[in-house]
VEXTORKE-476455 format. One record per residue (C-alpha): x, y, z. Coordinates in steps of 0.05 Angstrom, whole numbers, padded with zeros to 5 digits, always signed. Example, Ala and Ser with C-alpha at 12.3 -4.5 7.8 and 13.67 -1.06 7.14 Angstrom:
2
+00246-00090+00156 +00273-00021+00143 
//
This chain:
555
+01585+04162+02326 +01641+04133+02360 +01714+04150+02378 +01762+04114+02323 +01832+04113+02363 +01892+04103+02306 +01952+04056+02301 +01999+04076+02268 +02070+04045+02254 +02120+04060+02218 +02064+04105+02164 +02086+04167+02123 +02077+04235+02161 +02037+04262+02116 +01989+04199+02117 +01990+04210+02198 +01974+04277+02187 +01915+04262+02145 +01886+04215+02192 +01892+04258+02248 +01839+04306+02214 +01793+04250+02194 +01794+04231+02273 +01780+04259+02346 +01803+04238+02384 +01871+04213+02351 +01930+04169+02386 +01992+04136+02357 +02017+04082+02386 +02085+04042+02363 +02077+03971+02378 +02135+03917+02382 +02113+03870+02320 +02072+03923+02279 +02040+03864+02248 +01998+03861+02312 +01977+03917+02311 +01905+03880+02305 +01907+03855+02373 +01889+03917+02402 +01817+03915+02366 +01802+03904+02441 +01798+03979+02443 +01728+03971+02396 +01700+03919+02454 +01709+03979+02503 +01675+04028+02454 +01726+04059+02404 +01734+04040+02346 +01803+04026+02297 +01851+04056+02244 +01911+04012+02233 +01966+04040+02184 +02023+03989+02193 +02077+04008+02131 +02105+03938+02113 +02153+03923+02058 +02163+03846+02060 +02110+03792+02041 +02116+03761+02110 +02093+03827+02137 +02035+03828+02104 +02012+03751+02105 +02010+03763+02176 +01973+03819+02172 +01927+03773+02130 +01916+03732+02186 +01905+03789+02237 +01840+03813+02189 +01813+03743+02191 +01819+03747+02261 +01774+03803+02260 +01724+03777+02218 +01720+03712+02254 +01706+03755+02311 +01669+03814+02286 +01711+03879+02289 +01695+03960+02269 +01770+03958+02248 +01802+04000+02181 +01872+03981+02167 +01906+04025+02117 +01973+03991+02091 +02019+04035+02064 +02051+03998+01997 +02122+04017+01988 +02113+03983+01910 +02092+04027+01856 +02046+04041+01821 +01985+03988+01826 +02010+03967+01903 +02036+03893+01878 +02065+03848+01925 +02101+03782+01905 +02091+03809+01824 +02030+03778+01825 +01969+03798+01861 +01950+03872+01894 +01943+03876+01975 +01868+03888+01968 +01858+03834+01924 +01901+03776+01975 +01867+03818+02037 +01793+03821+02017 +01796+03735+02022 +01790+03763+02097 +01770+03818+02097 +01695+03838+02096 +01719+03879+02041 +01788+03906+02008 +01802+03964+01959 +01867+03985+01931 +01869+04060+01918 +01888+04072+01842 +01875+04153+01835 +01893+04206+01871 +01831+04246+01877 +01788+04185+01889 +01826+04173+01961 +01771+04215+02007 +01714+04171+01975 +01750+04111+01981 +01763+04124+02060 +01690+04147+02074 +01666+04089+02035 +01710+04046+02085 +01697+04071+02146 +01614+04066+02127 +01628+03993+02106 +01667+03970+02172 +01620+04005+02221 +01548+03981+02191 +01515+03910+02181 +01550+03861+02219 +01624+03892+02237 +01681+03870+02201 +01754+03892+02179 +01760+03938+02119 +01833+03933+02079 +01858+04005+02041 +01912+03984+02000 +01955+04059+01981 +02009+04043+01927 +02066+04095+01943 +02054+04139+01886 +01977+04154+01914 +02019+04171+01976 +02054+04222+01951 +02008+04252+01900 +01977+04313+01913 +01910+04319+01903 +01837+04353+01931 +01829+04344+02003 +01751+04341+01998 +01712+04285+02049 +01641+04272+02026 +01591+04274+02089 +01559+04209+02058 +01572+04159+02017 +01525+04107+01962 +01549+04040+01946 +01523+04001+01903 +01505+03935+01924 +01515+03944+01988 +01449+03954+02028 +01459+03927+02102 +01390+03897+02122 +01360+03961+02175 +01301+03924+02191 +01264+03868+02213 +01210+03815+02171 +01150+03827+02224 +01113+03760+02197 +01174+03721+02206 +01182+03755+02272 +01109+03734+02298 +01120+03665+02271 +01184+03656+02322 +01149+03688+02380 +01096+03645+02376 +01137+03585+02372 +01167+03603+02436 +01101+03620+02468 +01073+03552+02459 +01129+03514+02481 +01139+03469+02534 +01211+03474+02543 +01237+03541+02512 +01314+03549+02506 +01340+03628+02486 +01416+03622+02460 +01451+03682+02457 +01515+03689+02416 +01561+03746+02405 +01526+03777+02358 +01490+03799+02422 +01545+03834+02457 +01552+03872+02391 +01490+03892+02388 +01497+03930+02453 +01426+03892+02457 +01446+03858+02532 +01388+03895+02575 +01341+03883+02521 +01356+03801+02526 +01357+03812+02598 +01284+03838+02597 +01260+03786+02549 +01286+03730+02583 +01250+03759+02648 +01188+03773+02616 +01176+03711+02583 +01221+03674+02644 +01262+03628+02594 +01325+03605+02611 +01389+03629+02572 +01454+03590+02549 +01502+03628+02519 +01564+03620+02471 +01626+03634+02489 +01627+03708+02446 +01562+03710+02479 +01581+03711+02547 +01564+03775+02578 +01496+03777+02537 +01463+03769+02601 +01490+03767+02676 +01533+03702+02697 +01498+03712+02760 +01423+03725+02735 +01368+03660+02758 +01353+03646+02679 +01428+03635+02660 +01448+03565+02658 +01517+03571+02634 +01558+03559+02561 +01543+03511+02513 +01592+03480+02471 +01646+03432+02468 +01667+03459+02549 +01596+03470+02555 +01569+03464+02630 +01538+03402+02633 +01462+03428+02646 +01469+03475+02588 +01485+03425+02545 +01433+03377+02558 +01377+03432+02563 +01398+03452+02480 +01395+03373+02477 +01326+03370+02501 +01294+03434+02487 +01232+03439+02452 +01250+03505+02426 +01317+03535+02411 +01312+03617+02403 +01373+03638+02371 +01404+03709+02373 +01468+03723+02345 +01509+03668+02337 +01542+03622+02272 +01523+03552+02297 +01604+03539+02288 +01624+03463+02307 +01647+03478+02370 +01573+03495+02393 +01544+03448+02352 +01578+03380+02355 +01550+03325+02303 +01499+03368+02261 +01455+03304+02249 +01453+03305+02330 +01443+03387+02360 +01380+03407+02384 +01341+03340+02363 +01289+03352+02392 +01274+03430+02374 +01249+03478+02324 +01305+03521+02319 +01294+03597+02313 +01356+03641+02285 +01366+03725+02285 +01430+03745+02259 +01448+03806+02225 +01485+03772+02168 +01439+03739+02114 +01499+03685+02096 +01495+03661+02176 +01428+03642+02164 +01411+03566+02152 +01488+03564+02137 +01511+03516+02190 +01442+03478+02221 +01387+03490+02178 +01330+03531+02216 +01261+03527+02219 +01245+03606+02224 +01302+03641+02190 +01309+03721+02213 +01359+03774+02178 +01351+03826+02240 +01400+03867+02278 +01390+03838+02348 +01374+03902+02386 +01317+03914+02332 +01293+03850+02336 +01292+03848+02419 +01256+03913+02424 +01202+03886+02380 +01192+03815+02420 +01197+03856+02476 +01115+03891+02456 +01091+03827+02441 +01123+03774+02503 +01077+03755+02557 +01097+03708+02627 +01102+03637+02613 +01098+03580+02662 +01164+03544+02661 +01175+03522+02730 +01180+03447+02714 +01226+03453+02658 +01272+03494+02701 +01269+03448+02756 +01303+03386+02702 +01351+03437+02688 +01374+03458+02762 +01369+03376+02771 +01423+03367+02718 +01464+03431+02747 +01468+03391+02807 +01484+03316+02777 +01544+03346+02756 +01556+03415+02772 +01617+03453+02743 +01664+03444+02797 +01738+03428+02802 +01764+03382+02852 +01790+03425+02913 +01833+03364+02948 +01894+03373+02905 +01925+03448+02913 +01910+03514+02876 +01859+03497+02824 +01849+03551+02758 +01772+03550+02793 +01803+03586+02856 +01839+03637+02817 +01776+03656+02778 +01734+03658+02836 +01788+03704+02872 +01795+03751+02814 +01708+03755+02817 +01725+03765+02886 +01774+03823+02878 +01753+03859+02812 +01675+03897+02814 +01694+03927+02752 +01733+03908+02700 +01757+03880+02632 +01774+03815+02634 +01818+03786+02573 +01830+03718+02555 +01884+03687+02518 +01872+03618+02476 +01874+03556+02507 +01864+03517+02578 +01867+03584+02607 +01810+03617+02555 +01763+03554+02582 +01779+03565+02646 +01763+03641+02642 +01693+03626+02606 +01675+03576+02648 +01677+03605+02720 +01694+03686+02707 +01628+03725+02730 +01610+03771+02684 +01553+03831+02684 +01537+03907+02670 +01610+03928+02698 +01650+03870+02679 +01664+03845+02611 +01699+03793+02566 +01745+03798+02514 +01771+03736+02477 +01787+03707+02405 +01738+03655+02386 +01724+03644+02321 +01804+03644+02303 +01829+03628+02368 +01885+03667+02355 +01948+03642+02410 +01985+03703+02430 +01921+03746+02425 +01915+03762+02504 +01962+03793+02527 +01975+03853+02473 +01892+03857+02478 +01889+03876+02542 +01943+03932+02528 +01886+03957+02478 +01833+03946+02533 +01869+03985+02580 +01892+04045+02529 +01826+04046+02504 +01786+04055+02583 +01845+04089+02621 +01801+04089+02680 +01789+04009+02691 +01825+03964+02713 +01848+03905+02656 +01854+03835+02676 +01896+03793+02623 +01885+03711+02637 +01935+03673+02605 +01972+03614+02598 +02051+03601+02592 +02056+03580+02524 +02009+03643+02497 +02033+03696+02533 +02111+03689+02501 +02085+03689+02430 +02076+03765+02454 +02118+03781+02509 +02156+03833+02468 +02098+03872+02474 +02119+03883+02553 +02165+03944+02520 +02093+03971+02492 +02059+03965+02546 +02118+04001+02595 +02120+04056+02545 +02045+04074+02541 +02040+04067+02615 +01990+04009+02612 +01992+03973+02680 +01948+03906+02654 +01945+03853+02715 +01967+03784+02685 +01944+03725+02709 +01995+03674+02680 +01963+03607+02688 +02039+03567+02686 +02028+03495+02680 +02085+03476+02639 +02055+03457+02581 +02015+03476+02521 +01959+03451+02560 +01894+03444+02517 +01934+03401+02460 +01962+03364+02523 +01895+03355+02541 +01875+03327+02473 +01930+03278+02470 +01917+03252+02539 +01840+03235+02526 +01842+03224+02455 +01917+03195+02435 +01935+03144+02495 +01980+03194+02532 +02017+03195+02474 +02059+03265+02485 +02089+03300+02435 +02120+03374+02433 +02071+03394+02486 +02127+03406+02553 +02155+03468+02551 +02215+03443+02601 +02235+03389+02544 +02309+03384+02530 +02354+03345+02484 +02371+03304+02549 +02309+03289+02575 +02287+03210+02558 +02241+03202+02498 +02190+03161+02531 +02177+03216+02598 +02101+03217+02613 +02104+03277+02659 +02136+03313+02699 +02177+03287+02755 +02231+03301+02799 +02286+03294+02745 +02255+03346+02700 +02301+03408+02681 +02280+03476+02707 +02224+03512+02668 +02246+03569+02624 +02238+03636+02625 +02236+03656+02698 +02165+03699+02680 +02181+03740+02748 +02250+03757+02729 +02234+03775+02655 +02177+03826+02676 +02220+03858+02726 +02271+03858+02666 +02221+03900+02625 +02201+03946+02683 +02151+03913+02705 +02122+03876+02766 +02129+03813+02782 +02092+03759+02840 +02103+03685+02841 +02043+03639+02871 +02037+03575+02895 +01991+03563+02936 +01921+03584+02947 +01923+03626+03004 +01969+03674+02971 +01923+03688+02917 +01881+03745+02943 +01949+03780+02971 +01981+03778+02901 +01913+03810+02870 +01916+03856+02925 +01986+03879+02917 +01982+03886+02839 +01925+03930+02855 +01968+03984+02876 +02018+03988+02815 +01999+04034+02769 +02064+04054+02745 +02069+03987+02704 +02043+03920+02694 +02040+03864+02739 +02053+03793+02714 +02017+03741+02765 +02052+03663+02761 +02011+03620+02782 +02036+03552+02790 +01988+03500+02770 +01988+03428+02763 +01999+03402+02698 +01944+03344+02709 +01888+03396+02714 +01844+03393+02645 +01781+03428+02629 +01718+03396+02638 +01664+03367+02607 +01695+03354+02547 +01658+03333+02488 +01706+03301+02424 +01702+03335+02362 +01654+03313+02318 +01608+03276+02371 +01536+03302+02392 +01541+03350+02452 +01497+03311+02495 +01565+03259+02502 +01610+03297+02546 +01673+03277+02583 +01655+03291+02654 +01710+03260+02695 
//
């Protein structure tokens, strides 16, 4: 039922062609680095889904195509990527292995296409396989003589595969069992993960959570399930987990799950996450389940199925005085940066809330990604994009060109940092071309902050290949900047305005709302934002890798 919007680079005409038919609407767009051409699975966030064609004939370009379809099943994606093999006839790369065979390690599934006449299956059978169960990337691998074979153009309405049966329904007993764990507890916890957002099951959480007046945490995929600024959400959980969140999964009697893979960074020390609860988990995909932290009421449920049905059965519950510990913890240590030392990434954030009523907001990887998830409101009209289960560096900026192609109408907001946003920056031509004007909010601390941040905590302020103004001549034992350091490199204004583009320089905090303001009003192009930051700032809490989420770093 939706919209599948194509990439194509660099693909046969006749393979165009034939794409074009199986799709309405239909767009090509010719990137910068076809291989990508993934990052703009943004567009199937905002409601469209993805063809990708990218013609490669080296086995660089395909390994990193490789890692652009993990990067979209780490974070679930509708996406079909057709690669166009230049090698004949079985579609062999490095004489040993065939694309589908390399791509379907991640991939949720790969097929190379051997016949001719088999070729409209084969595509139906794709498209069925990305779009149901939980989403995922599907890899077509078409050898060149399948290309250029002629053969029946027929397109079957429907499709059986054997083996695959995506689960379309819900275990009612197992169902009862979980509400009723939640309805007798003392100190229910609902944690929503992306699976969630995917769903499209948000208003249904919303309405649970109200009914039965639990309080939510969220993951960061998750954020968005339910309003930043609605009474029942605490805040994220996780490694940068708000402090109250974290200790209310610490001390909940009851953890309701929906949607989410219980990955490390939410989790901590297994031995140590939710001691003190019976954990409840809905997730679409059976091999989630129990995979991670073993559950104590396991449920293989779509989350919008699952929701609707809690929804007839939930009933008020009185959770004043567990509410009350939590708003007690929010404000022992409330997620707050300090405002006595300059422009803070906090102020930004709140500005852009300030500024933006509707819009996509895009994050790259890093200090900046925290930063966005941690203080970024976000509701019905204003959503999150960003790459967590990869955490793919370079992934923001050429996102939000996808955002923005893919909802013409809204405005894009790209958050990024220095270090992510040139592992991309070609993409500036792409972006000019299509007539894309993104706002970029360049977070410039000079550094590649978040492993900065890890070696100052963690490795004694023990720096290395972290300052992006490093030069041969600089001494080998600097701890930071000072007034001897070289001048940072690029000039981010001057490069934008090299591409076409807009650029604004800020440096202090009253200037922020007048630099949102002005890129506002370019719609010719996009507008790259510098913000100067300090390189001190980190993100916080803080909990170390491995240790139980209840021991965060706080100050």
């Amino acid at each position: 039922d939706r919209d599948w919007l194509v990439f194509c680079s660099g693909v046969i005409p006749a393979i165009s062609t034939a794409v074009r038919k199986l799709t309405t609407p239909a767009e090509n767009v010719v990137v910068q680095t076809p291989v990508y051409n993934i990052f703009f699975n943004s567009i199937y966030n905002n409601g469209r889904n993805i063809l990708e064609s990218p013609l490669k004939y080296d086995g660089d370009g395909y390994a990193m195509d490789f890692e652009d379809l993990e990067a979209k099943l780490a974070d679930p994606q509708t996406s079909l990527m057709i690669l166009c093999n230049p090698q004949n006839p079985a579609g062999k790369i490095w004489d040993k292995e065939t694309l589908a065979h390399v791509g379907e390690l991640c991939a949720k599934y790969g097929v190379t296409v051997r016949d001719r006449k088999d070729l409209g299956k084969i595509i139906k059978m794709a498209f069925h396989i990305a779009s149901t169960g939980k989403p995922g990337p599907v890899l077509i691998d078409l050898p060149k003589d399948i290309q250029t074979a002629s053969g029946p153009a027929e397109y079957p309405d429907s499709v059986q595969i054997r083996g695959y049966k995506p689960n379309e329904s819900v275990h009612i007993g197992q169902l009862k069992k979980a509400y009723k764990l939640l309805k007798s507890a003392k100190k229910p916890l609902i944690l929503a993960g992306g699976g969630v957002n995917i769903a499209k099951a948000n208003e249904l959480l919303k309405e649970f959570a109200e009914k039965m007046n639990v309080p939510v945490v969220t993951t960061i995929m998750g954020k968005g399930a339910i309003a930043t600024t609605h009474p029942l959400y605490i805040g994220n959980t996780g490694m940068h987990g708000k402090y109250a969140s974290n200790k209310a999964v610490s001390e909940c009697d009851v953890l309701f799950s929906i949607g989410t893979r219980f990955n490390d960074r939410i989790t901590g020390d297994l031995n140590e996450f939710a001691p003190k609860a019976k954990i409840v988990h809905i997730d679409v995909d059976t091999a989630s389940i129990s995979r991670n932290v073993v559950v104590d009421v396991p449920i293989v449920s779509d989350a919008k199925l699952a929701l609707e049905k809690l929804l007839e059965w939930a009933e008020p519950k009185d959770t004043a005085a567990w509410q009350e510990r939590i708003k007690a913890w929010d404000e022992k240590n409330p997620l707050e940066m300090r405002r006595d030392r300059g422009m803070t990434p906090q102020m930004i954030m709140e500005h852009i809330n300030h500024t933006f009523d509707e819009a996509v907001f895009v994050t790259d990887v890093g200090q900046n990604q925290m930063w966005a998830t941690q203080y970024l409101d976000i509701d019905e009209k204003r959503q999150m994009i960003t790459s967590g289960g990869l955490g793919t560096m370079g992934f923001g900026f050429p996102a939000a060109i996808g955002a923005k192609i893919g909802n013409r109408d809204t405005e894009v907001v790209c958050v990024t940092g220095d270090g992510g946003f040139q592992m991309n920056i070609q993409e500036m031509a792409t972006a000019i071309v299509q007539g894309t004007p993104v706002i970029i909010c360049l977070l410039n601390n000079q550094y590649l902050g978040m492993v900065r941040q890890m070696q100052q905590l963690f490795y004694g302020k023990r720096y290395s290949a972290v300052c992006l103004r490093k030069r041969r001549s600089c001494p080998a034992n600097c701890k930071g900047p000072n007034e001897a350091c070289p001048p940072y490199t690029p000039d981010f204004v001057a490069l934008a305005e090299s591409y076409g583009a807009h650029g604004i320089r800020v440096e202090r905090e009253e200037d922020i709302q007048a630099a949102l303001d002005k890129a506002r009003t370019y719609k010719d192009a996009p507008t790259v934002i510098e913000f100067l930051i300090s390189s001190d700032e980190i993100v916080l809490p803080m909990v170390k890798g491995g240790n139980p989420m209840s021991e965060m770093i706080l100050k």
